[in-house]
Structure formats: structure tokens, C-alpha cells
N, C-alpha and C positions, 0 to 999 in steps of 0.2 A: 504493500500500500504506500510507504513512504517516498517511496522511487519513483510513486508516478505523481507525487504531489510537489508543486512548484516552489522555489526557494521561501516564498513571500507565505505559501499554505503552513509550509514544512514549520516558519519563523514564529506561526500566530498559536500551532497546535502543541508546540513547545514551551511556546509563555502560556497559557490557559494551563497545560497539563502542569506547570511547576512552582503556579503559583496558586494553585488550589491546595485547601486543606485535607483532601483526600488521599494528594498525593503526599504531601507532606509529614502528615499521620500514616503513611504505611499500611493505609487501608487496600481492602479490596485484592491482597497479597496471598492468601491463605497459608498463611508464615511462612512464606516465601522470604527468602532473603531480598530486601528492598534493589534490587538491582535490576538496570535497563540499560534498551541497547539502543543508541538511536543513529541508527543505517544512514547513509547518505552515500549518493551518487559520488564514486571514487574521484571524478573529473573535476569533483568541485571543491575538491579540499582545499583549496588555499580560499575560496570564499566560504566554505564552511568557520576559519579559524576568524574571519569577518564578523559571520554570523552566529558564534558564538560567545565572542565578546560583547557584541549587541543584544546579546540575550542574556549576559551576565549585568550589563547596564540596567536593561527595561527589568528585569526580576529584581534587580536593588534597588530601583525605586517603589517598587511595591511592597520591598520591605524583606525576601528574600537574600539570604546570605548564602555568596556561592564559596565555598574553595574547588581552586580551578587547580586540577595539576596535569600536568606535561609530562607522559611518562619518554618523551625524548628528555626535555629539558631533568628531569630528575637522575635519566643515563648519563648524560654528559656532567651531571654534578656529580653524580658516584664516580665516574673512572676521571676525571678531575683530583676530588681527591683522594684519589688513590694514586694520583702522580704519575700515570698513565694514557693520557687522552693525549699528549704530543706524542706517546712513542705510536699510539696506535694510528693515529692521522699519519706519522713516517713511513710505518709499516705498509698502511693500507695498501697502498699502490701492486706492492709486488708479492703479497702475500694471497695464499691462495684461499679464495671464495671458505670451503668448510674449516678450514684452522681460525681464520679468522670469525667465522662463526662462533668455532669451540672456544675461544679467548672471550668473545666476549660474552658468549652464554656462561664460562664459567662467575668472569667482574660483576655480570651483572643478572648474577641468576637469584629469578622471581622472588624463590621463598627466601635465602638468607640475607638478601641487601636491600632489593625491590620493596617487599612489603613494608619491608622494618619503616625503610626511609618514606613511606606513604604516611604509616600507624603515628611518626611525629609529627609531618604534617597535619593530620586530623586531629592529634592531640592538642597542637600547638594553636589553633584557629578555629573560631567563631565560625559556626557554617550552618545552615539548616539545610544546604544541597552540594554532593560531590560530585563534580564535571572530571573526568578522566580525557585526554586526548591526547595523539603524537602515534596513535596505534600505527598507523602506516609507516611513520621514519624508523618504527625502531625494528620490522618485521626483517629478518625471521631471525634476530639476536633475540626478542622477545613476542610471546603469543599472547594476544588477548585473553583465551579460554582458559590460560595457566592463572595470569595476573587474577582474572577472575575467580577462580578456584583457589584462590590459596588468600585472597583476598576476602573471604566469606566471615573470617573471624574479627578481622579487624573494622571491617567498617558498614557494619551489622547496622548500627543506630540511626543513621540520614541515609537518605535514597540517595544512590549513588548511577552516575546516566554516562554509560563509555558512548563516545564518539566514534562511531566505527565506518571506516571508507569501505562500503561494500552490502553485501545484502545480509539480514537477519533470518532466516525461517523455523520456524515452527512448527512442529504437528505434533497427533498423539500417534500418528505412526512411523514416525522417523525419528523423533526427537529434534532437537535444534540445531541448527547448524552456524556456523558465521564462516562466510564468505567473503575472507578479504578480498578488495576490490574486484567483487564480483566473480572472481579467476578459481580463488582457492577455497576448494571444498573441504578439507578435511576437519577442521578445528570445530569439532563437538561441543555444543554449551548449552546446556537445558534449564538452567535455573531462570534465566533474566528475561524481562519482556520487554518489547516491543513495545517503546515510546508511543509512537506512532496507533498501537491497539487499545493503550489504554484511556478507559473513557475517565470524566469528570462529572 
């Protein structure tokens, strides 16, 4: 549904759903872990990061507190400091595609660095909604469906809405799927919903 809905539909049905008390209370979840996925047209990312600063603005005037996190921007502060992020920018060039992989899924693998550095951010900031983005810079050093998964304990309390470049689907006979930018089918995720399906 959200893919065929235009930037301006996709902008109106995002503020209504985030600035309702329904969503906000964690209703309508069936103790479902508060977590959503909201798809977008892979081509549009760079005005998607437009259109969600714009929607960080219009929800803070309605009195909605976002924390916004970059799980690029949180990569490049972990291998940062770790004193590491000039050797890997040297390296890049001539090193090959799965080592470099393996290097950096080991710096900046999900459960021992990733979450930890999320769980202070939530701790550290006033929020009543947690906006996740950067899922396409940081693929396939790190997976959405992992982040998601291992991210269930920490950030249980505020709905939390990944920005994901690609399609969401759902059924009760397939289970979920996340298809980054549309391409890649494998990455399984059945808990979260679809921004885009829930009503107000």
C-alpha cells in the first residue's frame, strides 16, 4: 500500500498515525512489541531523509518528542572510536568485498556494540517516538531484521518506526519479509507493522 501512495499521502499518514494517542499508548498491538516499518520507494531516499526531518519538525510542534538515530551515523561513531574508521577508509579501496565485510560485521556487530550504543541513546533523551534510519548505507555490514531482533529488549517502552528503502510484506502464510530496496528477499521479520496499515 505505501508504495503506491504519493510523497505528500505517505507525509500526512505518518503525522496523523504519530501523533495520535493510540499510537503512542501502544494500543491496538496485542503485546506486540511497539515496533514499525515504514517502506519507502528505495529511489527516494535522499528525499525521504527531507521528509523525515519534516516530520520530526510538524510532530514537535504538536508536542511529540522524537529521538532520531542514524544507524550509519552511530557506525561511523563506533569505528571512530575505536580508532579505526581512517584505517578502514585506506583499506577500502583494495581490500576485498567479504573481508571487508567480516571486519566490519565483526566492529560493529549488532548485539555487543550496536544495541549497547542505541540503549544510551534512549536512556540519555526525552522521547515519546524512536525514528531509526541509515538502513541502506550501512547494508550488508549490518541487517535491519538483526538490529530489530536483538533490539526487542531495549527499546520495548516508545514505538519505535525503522525507515526502511524497500518493501514490507506481511501475511499469515508467509510471514514477513523486508525487502531491501525492493531487490533483496531474504531478511525475515515478523514482529513489526506496517506504518502505513495501521489505523487511528
Amino acid at each position: 500500500m505505501s508504495l503506491q501512495l504519493s510523497r505528500k499521502e505517505r507525509a500526512e499518514h505518518l503525522y496523523r498515525v504519530i501523533t495520535s494517542e493510540r499510537f503512542l499508548t501502544k494500543q491496538g498491538l496485542g503485546n506486540e512489541v511497539p515496533f514499525f516499518i515504514c517502506p519507502f520507494p528505495a529511489d527516494e531516499g535522499l528525499t525521504m531523509i527531507e521528509d523525515r526531518l519534516d516530520l520530526i519538525e510538524r510532530i514537535g510542534h504538536a508536542g511529540v518528542k522524537t529521538l532520531d538515530l542514524s544507524l550509519y551515523d552511530i557506525s561511523l561513531g563506533l569505528l571512530e572510536e575505536r580508532g579505526i574508521l581512517d584505517q578502514v577508509l585506506e583499506l577500502e579501496p583494495d581490500m576485498d568485498k567479504s573481508e571487508l565485510r567480516e571486519l566490519l560485521q565483526g566492529v560493529l556487530d549488532v548485539k555487543e556494540h550496536l544495541i549497547p550504543r542505541i540503549g544510551e541513546a534512549i536512556e540519555s533523551r526525552a522521547h515519546d517516538v524512536i525514528f531509526l534510519s541509515g538502513v541502506g548505507e550501512v547494508y550488508p555490514y549490518i541487517r535491519s531484521h538483526n538490529v530489530l531482533n536483538n533490539l526487542q529488549s531495549t527499546a520495548k517502552d516508545k514505538p519505535t518506526v525503522l525507515f526502511f528503502p524497500g518493501k514490507y510484506t506481511h501475511s499469515t502464510a508467509t510471514g514477513g519479509s523486508l525487502d531491501l530496496f525492493g531487490l533483496l528477499h531474504d531478511d525475515k521479520y515478523y514482529r513489526a507493522f506496517n506504518i502505513f496499515n495501521y489505523e487511528v
